[in-house]
KEKE-3310 file (N, C-alpha, C; in steps of 0.2 Angstrom, whole numbers, plus 5000, padded with zeros to 4 digits):
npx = (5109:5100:5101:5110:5102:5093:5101:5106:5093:5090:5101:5099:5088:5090:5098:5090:5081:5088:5095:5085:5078:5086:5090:5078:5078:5087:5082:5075:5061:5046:5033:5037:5041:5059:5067:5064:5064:5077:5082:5077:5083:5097:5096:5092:5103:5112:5109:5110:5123:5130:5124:5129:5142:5143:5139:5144:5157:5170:5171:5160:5153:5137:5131:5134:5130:5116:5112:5116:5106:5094:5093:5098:5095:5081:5076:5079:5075:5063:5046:5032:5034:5035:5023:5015:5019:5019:5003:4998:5005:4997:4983:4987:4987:4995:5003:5002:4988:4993:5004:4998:4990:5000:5004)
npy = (4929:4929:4920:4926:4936:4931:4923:4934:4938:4930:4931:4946:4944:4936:4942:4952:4948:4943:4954:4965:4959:4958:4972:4978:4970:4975:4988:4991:4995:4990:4995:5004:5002:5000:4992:4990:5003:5006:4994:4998:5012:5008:4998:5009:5017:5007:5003:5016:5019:5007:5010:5020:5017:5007:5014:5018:5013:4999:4991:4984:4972:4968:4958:4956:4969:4970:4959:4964:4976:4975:4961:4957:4970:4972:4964:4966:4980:4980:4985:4981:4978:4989:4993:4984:4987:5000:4997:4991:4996:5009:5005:5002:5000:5009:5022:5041:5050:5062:5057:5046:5054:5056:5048)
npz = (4610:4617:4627:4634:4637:4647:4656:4663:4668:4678:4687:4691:4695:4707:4715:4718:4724:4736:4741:4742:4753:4764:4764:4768:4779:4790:4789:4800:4800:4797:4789:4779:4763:4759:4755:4744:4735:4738:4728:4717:4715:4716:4703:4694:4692:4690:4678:4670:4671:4662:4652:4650:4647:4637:4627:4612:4613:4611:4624:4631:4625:4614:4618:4630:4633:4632:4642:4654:4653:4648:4654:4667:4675:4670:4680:4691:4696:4696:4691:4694:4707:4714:4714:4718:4732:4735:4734:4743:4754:4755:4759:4771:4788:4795:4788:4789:4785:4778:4770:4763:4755:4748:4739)
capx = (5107:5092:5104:5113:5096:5091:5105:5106:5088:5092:5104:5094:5081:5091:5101:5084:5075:5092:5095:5078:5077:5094:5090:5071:5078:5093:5081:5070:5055:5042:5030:5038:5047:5064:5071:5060:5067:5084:5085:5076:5087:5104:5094:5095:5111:5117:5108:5113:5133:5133:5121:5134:5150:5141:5138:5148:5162:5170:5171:5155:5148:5129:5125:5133:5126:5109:5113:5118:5102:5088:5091:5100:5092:5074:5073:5083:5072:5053:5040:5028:5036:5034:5018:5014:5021:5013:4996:5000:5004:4991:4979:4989:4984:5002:5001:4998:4983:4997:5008:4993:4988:5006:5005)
capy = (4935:4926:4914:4931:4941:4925:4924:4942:4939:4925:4933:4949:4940:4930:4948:4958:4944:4943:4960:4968:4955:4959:4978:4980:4967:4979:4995:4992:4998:4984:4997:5005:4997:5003:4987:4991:5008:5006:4990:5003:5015:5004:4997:5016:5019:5001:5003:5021:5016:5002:5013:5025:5015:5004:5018:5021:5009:4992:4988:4980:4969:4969:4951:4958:4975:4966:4955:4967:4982:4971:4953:4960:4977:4971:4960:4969:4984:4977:4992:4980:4978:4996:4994:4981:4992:5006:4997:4989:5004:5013:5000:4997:5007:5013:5027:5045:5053:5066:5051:5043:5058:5056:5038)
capz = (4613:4621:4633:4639:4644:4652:4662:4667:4671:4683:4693:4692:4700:4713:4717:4721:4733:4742:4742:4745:4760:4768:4766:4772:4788:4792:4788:4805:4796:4792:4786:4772:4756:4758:4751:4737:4737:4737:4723:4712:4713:4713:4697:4690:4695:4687:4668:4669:4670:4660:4645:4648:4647:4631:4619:4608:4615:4611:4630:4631:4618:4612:4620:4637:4635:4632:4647:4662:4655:4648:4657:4675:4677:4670:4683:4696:4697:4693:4690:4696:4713:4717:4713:4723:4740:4736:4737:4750:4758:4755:4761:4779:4796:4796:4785:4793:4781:4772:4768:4760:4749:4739:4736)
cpx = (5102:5097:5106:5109:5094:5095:5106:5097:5086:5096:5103:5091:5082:5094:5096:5082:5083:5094:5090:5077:5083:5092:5085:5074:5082:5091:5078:5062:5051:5036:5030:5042:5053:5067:5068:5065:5074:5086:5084:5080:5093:5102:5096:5101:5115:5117:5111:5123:5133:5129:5125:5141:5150:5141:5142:5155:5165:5171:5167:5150:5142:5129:5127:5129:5118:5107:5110:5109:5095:5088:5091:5094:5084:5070:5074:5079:5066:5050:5035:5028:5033:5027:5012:5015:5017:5006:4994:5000:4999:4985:4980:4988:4988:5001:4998:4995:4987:5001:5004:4990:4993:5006:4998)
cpy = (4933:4924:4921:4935:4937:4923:4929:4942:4934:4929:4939:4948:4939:4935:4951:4954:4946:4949:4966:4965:4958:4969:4981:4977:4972:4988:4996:4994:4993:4988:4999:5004:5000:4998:4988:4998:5008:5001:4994:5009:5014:5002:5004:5016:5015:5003:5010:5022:5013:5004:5018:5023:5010:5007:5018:5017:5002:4989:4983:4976:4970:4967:4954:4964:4973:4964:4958:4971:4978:4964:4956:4967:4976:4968:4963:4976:4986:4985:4987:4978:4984:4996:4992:4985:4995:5004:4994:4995:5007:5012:5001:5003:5012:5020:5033:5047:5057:5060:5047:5047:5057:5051:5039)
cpz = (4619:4626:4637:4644:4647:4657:4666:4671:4678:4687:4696:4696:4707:4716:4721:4726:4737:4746:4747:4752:4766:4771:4771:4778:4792:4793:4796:4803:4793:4791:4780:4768:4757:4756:4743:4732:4733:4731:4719:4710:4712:4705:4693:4689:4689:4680:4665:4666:4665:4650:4642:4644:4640:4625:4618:4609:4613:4617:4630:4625:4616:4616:4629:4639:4636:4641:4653:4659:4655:4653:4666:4678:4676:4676:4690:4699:4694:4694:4695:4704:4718:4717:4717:4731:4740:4740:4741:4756:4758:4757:4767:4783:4797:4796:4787:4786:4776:4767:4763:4753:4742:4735:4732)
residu = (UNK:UNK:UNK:UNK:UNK:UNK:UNK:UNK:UNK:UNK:UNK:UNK:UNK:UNK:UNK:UNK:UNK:UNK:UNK:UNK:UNK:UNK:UNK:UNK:UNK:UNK:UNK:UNK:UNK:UNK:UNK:UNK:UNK:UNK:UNK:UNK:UNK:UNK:UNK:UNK:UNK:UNK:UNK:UNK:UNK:UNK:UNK:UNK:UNK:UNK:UNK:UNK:UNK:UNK:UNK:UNK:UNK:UNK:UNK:UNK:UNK:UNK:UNK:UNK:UNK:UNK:UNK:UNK:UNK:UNK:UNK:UNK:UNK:UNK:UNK:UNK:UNK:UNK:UNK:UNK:UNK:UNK:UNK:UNK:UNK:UNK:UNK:UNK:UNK:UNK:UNK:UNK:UNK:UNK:UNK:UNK:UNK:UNK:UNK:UNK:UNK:UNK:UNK)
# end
């Protein structure tokens, strides 16, 4: 079970850098996280289906169920990313004054 969340958490990993990278270049906006953004809720999206499609099911195994929500998904949609942005954000000249309140 261990080799499988460690796989899924490698390619989790290597999916958000390329991802995240790709989307923020494509968004034009290099002030606000929208690569951030969007892994996070593709990550929603992903655990959701795949918690859906696992219950109760012989589709998917434990070790892949394991794999794709804790190894993929763990790594695919970081808390501590967002967390990062944020205070980034909220730090940078960018930001008009109301935009700052919500963060």
């Amino acid at each position: 079970m261990i080799a499988y969340i460690t796989l899924g958490g490698i390619a989790g990993t290597l999916a958000r850098w390329f991802l995240q990278g790709w989307i923020q270049h494509r968004s034009g906006l290099a002030t606000f996280p929208v690569g951030t953004l969007a892994i996070n809720l593709i990550g929603s999206l992903i655990i959701g289906f795949v918690i859906r499609l696992a219950t109760g099911s012989t589709i998917v195994t434990p070790e892949l169920r394991g794999a794709l929500t804790i190894g993929f998904c763990g790594a695919f949609a970081r808390h501590d990313t967002v967390l990062k942005d944020t205070h980034v954000l909220q730090h940078s000249a960018s930001p008009s004054p109301p935009f700052r309140v919500g963060i």
